[in-house]
N, C-alpha and C positions, 0 to 999 in steps of 0.2 A: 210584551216586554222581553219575555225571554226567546222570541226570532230575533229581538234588535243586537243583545247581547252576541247569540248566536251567529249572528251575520257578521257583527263588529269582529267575533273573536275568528270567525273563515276572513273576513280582509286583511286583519292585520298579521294572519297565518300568512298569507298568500303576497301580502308588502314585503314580511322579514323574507322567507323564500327569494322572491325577487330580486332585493337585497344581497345577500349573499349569492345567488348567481353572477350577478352585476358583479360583485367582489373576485368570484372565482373568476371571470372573464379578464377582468382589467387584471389582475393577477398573472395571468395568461400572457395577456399583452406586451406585460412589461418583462415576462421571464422570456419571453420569444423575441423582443425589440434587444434583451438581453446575449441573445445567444447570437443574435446577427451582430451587435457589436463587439462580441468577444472573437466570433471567426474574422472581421476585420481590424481585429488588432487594437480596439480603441478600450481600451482598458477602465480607463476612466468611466468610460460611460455605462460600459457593461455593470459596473460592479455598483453606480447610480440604478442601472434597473434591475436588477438582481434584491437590493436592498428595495426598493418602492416591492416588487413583489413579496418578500420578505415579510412588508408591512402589512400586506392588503393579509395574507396569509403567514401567520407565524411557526405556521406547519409543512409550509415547502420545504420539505429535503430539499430536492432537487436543486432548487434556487440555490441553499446553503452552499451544498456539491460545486454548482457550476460557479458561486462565486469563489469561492476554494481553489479552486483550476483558475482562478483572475491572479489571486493573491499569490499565487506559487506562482504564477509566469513573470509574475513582477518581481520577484524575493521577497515579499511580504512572507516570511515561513512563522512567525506565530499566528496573523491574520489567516491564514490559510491551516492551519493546525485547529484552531477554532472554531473557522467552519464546519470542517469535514468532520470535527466531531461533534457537529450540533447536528451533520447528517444522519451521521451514523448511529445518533441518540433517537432522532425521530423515526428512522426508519423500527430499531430495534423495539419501540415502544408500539407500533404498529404488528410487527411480529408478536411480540408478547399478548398484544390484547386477542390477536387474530386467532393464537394457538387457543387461548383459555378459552374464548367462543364455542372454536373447533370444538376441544375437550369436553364441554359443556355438552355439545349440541349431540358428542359420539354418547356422553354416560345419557343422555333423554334417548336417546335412538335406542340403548341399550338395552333398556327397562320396558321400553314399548313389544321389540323386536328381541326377546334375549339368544334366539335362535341365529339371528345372526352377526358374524363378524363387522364390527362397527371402529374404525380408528381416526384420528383426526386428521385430517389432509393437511398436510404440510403447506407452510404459505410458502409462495414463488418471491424469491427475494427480489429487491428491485437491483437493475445493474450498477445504478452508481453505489449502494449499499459497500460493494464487494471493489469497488473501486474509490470508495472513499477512505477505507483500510490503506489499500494502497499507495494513493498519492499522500495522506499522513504520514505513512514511514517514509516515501521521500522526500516530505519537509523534515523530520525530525532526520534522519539522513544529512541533506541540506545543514542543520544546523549542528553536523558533529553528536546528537544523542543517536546512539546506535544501537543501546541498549533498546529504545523506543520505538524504532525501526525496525528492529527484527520482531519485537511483540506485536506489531502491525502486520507485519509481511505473516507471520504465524495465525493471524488469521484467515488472511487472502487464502492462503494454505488449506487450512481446515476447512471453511466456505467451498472456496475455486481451487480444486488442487492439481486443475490442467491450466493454470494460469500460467505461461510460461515467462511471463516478464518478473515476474515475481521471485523463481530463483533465481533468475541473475541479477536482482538486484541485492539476496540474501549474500550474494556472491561478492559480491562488493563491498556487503558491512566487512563478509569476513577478511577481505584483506584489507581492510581499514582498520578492524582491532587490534593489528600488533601495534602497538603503541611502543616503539623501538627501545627509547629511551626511557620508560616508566618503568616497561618489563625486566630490560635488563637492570634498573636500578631497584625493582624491587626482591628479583632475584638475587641479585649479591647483599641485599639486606638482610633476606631469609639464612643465604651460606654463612655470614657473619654469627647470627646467633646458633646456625645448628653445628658449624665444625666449631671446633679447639682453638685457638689462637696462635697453635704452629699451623694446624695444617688451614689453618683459613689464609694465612700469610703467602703460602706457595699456591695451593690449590683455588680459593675462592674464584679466581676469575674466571679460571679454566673450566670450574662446574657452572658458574652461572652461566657462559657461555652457552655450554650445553643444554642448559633447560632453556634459555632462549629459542636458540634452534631448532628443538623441539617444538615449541610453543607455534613458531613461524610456520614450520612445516604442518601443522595441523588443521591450522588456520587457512592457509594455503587447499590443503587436501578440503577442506572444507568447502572453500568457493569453488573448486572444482568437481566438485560433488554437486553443486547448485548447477553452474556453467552446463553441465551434462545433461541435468532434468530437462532444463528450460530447452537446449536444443533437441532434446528427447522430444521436445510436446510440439515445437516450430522448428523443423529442421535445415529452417532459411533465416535463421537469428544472427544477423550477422555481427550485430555487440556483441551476443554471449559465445561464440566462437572467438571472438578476438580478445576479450575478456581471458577467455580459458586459457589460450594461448598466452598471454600474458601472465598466466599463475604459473604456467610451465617453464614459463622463460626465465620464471624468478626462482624456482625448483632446479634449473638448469637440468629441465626435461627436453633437451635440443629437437629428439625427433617429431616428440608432440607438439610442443612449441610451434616448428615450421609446417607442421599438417594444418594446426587451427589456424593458422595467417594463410597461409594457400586457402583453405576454405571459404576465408575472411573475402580475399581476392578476388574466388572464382564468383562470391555474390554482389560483388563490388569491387569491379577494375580498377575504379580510382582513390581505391582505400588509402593515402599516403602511408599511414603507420604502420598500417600493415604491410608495407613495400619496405618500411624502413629499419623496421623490424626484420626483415627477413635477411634484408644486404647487411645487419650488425650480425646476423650468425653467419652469414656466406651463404646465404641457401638461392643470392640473385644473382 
C-alpha cells in the first residue's frame, strides 16, 4: 500500500512538473511570436501575444515590459504606464526575496565560518528593470505629468547613472516646466500680497517680471546641465546636442547655440533644423 501511495505521489510530482514546463514553453512561444510581431509593426497582435503569455505566466516582467513598448508606440500612455509598472513591481519583488536569501544564507555562513568575511551578493538586475523606469517617465512625459517623469528618470539615475538618454530627457522636462503664463500669474499674485498698494501699482510687473526670468533661466541652466551629461556619456548624441543648442538659443547664448548645431550637422548633414536654426542666427 504504501509503494502504491508512493509511486501515485512520484507520478503526479512528475505530471505537475511537466505541466508547468509545458506552461513555461508555450509562454515562451507566445512572448517570442510576440516580439517578431512587435519588430513588424503589427501591434495588434504583438500585444494579443504578450497578454496569452501573460496568462500562461503572471509573473513575466518581461512580457509586461515589452507590452509597455506596444502601448507607448501606439499612445496608449496609461496602458503603457501600467505595464511597466507591473514590470518594475515584479522584477523588484524578485530583488527583494533574492537579497533576504542572500542575507540569510551570509548570517548561516557567518556562524558556521565566523573567521571569515561573508556579504550578500548583490542581484544583477534585469535590463528592462532599468528601462522600464524609463520608458514610464516617457509616458508620464507623453502625458504633460512631469513631476512623474523626473521621479522616474531619478531613478534610471540612481540604478544606470551612465545612461545617457536619460539626461536629455530630464532635459526636456526642464524646459517644459516653465509653465509661462501660471508663473508669471502666480508671481504677480505673490507681489500683490507682499508690496503696499502704491508700490505694487507702479512696480508689480516689473518684479514679477524679474522672478520670472529668473525662474526661465534656471530651468534653462538646468536642461543644459542634463544636455552636457548625456553628451558626456555618448559623445555622438545627436538630439542632445541639438537639444542643448536650443537651451542656448533661448538664453541667447549665440556662440554655444551655433557650436551645438554644427555639431548637430557634422553627425548629421541632413539635420534640417539644425541648418535652420543656424541661417536664423547667420552662422550659414
Amino acid at each position: 500500500m504504501k509503494r502504491i501511495i508512493l509511486t501515485t505521489l512520484i507520478a503526479l510530482t512528475i505530471f505537475v512538473l511537466a505541466v508547468f514546463a509545458l506552461m513555461r514553453i508555450t509562454a515562451k512561444k507566445y512572448f517570442e511570436r510576440g516580439n517578431t510581431n512587435y519588430s513588424d509593426l503589427n501591434y495588434d497582435s504583438a500585444i494579443d501575444d504578450y497578454t496569452r503569455a501573460i496568462r500562461i505566466n503572471s509573473r513575466h516582467g518581461e512580457a509586461y515590459f515589452k507590452r509597455g513598448n506596444v502601448y507607448f508606440d501606439k499612445g496608449d500612455y496609461d496602458s503603457a504606464i501600467a505595464d511597466y509598472t507591473q514590470a518594475i513591481g515584479l522584477n523588484q519583488k524578485h530583488i527583494d526575496e533574492y537579497n533576504r536569501q542572500a542575507y540569510e544564507n551570509a548570517i548561516k555562513s557567518f556562524f558556521r565560518y565566523p573567521s571569515i568575511e561573508v556579504y550578500p551578493k548583490a542581484v544583477q538586475l534585469d535590463l528592462y528593470y532599468v528601462e522600464a523606469f524609463f520608458n514610464r517617465g516617457n509616458a508620464y512625459f507623453n502625458k504633460g505629468d512631469y513631476n512623474s517623469a523626473l521621479a522616474d528618470y531619478a531613478q534610471v539615475i540612481r540604478i544606470e547613472p551612465n545612461f545617457a538618454e536619460v539626461y536629455n530627457s530630464c532635459g526636456l522636462v526642464y524646459i517644459k516646466i516653465v509653465d509661462y503664463d501660471r508663473t508669471i500669474a502666480h508671481f504677480k499674485s505673490v507681489i500683490y500680497i507682499e508690496l503696499d498698494s502704491t508700490d505694487a501699482n507702479n512696480n508689480r510687473d516689473n518684479e514679477a517680471e524679474e522672478f520670472y526670468s529668473l525662474i526661465v533661466q534656471l530651468t534653462q541652466d538646468f536642461a543644459i546641465y542634463n544636455y552636457t551629461q548625456a553628451i558626456r556619456l555618448n559623445p555622438n548624441y545627436e538630439e542632445a546636442f541639438f537639444n542643448r543648442g536650443n537651451a542656448y538659443f533661448n538664453k541667447d547664448e549665440r556662440k554655444s547655440a551655433i557650436a551645438d548645431y554644427a555639431s548637430v550637422i557634422r553627425l548629421n548633414p541632413n539635420h534640417e533644423e539644425a541648418k535652420r536654426k543656424l541661417e536664423i542666427m547667420g552662422a550659414r
